[in-house]
Backbone as CSV, one residue per row, in Angstrom:
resi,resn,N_x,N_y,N_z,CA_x,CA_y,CA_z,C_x,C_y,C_z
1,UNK,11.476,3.360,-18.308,10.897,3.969,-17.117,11.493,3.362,-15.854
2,UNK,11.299,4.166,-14.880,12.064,4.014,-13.622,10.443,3.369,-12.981
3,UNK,11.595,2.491,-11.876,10.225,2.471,-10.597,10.461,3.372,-8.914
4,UNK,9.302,3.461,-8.770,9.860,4.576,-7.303,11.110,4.165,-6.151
5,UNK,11.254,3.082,-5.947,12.884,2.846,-5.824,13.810,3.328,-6.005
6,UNK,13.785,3.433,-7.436,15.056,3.713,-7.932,15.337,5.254,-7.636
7,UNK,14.440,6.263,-7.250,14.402,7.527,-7.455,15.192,8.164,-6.025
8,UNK,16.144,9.036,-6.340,17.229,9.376,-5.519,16.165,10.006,-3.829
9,UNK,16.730,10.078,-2.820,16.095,11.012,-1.891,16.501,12.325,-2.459
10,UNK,14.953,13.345,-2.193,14.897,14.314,-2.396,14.228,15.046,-3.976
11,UNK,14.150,13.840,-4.570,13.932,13.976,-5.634,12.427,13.582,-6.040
12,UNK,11.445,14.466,-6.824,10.245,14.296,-7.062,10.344,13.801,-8.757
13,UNK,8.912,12.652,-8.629,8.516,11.951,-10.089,7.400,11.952,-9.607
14,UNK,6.441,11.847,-10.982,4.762,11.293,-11.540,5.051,10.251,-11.186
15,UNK,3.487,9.720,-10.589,3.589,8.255,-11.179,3.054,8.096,-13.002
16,UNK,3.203,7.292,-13.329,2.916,6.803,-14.742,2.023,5.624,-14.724
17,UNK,2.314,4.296,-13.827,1.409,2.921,-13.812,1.800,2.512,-12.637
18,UNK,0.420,1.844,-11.784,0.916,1.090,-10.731,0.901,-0.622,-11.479
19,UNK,1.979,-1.262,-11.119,1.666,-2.563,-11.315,1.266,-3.285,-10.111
20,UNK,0.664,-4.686,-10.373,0.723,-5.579,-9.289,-0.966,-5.910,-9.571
21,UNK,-1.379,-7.149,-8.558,-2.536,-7.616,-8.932,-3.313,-7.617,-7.777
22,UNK,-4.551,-7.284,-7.950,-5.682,-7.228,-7.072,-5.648,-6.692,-5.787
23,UNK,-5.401,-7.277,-4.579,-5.237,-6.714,-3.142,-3.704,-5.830,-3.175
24,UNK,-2.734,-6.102,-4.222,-1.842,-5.424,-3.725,-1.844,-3.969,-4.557
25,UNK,-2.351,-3.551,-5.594,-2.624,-2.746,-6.184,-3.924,-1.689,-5.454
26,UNK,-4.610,-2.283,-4.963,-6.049,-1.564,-4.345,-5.560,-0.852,-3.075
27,UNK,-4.326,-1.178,-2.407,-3.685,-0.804,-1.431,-3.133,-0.216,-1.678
28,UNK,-2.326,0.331,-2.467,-1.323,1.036,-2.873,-2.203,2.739,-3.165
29,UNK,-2.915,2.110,-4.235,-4.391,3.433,-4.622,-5.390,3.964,-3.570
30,UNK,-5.528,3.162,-2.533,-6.025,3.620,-1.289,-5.175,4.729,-0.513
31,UNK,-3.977,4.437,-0.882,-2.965,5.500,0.190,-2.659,6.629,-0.730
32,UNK,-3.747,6.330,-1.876,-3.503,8.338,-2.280,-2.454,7.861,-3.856
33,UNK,-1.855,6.846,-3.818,-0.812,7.076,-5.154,-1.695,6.031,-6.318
34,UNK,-2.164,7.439,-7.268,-2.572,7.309,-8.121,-1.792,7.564,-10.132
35,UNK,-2.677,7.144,-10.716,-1.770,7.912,-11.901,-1.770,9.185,-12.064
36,UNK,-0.522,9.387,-12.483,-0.552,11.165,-12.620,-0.113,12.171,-11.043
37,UNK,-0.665,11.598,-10.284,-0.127,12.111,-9.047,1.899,12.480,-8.907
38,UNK,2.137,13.349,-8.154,3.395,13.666,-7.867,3.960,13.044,-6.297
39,UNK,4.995,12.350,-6.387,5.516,12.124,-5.392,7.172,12.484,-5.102
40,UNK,7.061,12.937,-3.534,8.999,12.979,-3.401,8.827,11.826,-2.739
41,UNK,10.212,11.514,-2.773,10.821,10.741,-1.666,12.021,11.291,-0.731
42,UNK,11.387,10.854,0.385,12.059,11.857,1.646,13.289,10.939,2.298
43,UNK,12.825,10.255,2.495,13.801,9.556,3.177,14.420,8.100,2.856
44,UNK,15.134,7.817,3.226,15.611,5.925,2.730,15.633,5.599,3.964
45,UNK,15.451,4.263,5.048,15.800,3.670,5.738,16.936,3.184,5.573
46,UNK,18.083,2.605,6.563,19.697,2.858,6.105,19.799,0.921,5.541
47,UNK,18.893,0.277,5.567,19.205,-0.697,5.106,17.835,-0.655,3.742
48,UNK,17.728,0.205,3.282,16.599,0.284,2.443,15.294,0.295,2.259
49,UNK,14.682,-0.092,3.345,13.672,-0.571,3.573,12.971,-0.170,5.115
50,UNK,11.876,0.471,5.366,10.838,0.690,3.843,11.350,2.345,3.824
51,UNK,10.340,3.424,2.523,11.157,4.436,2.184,10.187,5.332,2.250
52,UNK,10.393,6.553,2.743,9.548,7.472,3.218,9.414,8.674,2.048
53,UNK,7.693,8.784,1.760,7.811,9.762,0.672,6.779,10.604,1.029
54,UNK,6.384,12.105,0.132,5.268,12.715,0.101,4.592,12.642,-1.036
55,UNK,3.379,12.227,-0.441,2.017,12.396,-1.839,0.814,13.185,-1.055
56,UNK,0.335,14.029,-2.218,-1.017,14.801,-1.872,-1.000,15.709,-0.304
57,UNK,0.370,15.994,-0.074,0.550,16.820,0.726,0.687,16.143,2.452
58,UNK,0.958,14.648,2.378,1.076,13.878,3.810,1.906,13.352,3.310
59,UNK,3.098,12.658,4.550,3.988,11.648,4.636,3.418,10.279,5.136
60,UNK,4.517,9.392,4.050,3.880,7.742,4.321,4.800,7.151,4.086
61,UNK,4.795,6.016,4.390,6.445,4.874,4.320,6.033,3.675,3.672
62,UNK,6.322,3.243,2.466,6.340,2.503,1.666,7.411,1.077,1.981
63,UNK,7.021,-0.248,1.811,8.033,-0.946,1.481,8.609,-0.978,0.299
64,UNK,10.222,-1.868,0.338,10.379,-1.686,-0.911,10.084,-1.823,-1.909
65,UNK,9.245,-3.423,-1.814,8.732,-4.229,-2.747,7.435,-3.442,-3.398
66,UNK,6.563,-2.785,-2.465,5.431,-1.825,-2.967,5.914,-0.807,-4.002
67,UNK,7.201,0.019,-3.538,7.850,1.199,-4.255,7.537,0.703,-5.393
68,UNK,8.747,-1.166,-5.849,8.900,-1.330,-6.561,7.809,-1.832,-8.068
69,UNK,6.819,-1.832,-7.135,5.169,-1.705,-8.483,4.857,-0.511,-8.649
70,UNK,5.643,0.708,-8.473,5.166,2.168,-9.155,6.008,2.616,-9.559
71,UNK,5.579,2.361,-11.146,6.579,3.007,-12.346,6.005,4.354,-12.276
72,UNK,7.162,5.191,-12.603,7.812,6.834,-12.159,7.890,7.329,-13.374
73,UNK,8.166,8.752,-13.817,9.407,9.216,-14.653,9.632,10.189,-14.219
């Protein structure tokens, strides 16, 4: 499995699992990305960071390190 990082701009994945522990996980599920949910990713910042996607029909900007606790497929 991929994590949302890795996933090209323009391109939509499920999530499958958020990882991470306690405050950083409860944050992540607060902004709407849940299991099963669909997300694109819209944009990259040109040094990577952070990365702009759509969930549940709004745009939001993720860091990378966050992306990188939501495994995709």
């Amino acid at each position: 499995m991929n994590n949302l990082r890795e996933v090209p701009v323009g391109q939509a994945a499920r999530v499958v699992r958020i990882h991470g522990e306690g405050a950083v996980k409860r944050r992540i599920m607060d902004m709407g990305i849940t299991k099963g949910v669909e997300i694109t990713v819209r944009k990259v910042a040109p040094l990577g960071d952070p990365i702009e996607i759509t969930v549940r029909g709004y745009e939001l900007s993720l860091r990378k390190a966050d992306a990188e606790n939501i495994e995709v497929e």
